[in-house]
C-alpha positions in Angstrom: 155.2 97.5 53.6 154.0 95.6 50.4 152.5 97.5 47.3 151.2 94.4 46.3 148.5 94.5 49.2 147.4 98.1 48.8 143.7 98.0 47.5 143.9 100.7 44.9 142.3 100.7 41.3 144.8 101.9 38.9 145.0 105.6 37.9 143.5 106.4 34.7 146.3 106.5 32.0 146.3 110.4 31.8 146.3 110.7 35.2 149.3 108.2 36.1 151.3 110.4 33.2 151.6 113.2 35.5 153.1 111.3 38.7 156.8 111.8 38.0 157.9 110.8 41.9 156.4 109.5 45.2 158.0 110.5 48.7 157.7 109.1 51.6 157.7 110.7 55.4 158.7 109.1 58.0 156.7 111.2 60.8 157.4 109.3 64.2 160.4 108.1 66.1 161.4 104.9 65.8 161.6 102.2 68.5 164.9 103.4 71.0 165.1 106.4 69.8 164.0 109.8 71.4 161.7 112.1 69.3 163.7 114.7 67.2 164.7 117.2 69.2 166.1 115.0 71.8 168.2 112.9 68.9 172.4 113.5 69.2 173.7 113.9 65.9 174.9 110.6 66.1 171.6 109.1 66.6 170.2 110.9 63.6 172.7 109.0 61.8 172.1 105.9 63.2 168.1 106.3 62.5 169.2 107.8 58.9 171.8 104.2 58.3 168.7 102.3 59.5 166.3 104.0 57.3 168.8 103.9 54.2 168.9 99.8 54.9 165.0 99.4 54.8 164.9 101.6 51.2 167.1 99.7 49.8 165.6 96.6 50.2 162.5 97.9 47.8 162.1 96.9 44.4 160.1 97.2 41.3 158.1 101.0 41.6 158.6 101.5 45.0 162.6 101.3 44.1 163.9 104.8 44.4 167.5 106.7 44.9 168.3 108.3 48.5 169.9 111.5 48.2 171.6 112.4 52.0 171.7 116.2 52.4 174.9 116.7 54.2 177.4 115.3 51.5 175.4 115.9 48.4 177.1 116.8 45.4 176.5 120.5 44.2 175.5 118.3 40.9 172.8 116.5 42.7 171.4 119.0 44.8 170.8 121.4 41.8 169.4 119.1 39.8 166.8 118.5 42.6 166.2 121.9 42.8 165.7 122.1 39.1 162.9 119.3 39.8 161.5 120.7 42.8 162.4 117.9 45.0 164.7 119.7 46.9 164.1 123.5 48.4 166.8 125.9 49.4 
């Protein structure tokens, strides 16, 4: 995955004001792994440590923070709420 190879004209200045976040979906299983409802707990945090990894290796705007949602601070989840990131 390299921003640098997408072939995208750049939004119009107004229009790149108003994109405060991007998300990303990760919508299939991953190599060794069954699809989700066949995953152990411990193999959802296996694919979650393995996901986590490749994030973090991103820089410049693709650079983001990874909020996990079991162990997230009350501060941090209702401040996503706040932002609409994060549904209850």
């Amino acid at each position: 995955m390299d921003a640098s190879k997408l072939k995208a004209p750049p939004f119009p200045e107004e229009d790149a004001k108003m994109i405060i976040s991007t998300r990303i979906r990760v919508g299939r299983n991953l190599a060794d792994f069954p699809l989700g409802p066949g995953l152990s707990k411990a193999q959802r945090l296996e694919i979650m440590n393995k996901v986590v990894g490749a994030l973090n290796t991103f820089e410049g705007d693709l650079k983001g923070t990874f909020y996990p949602l079991e162990g997230m601070s009350k501060e941090d989840q209702h401040k996503l709420i706040e932002d609409h990131f994060l549904f209850k």
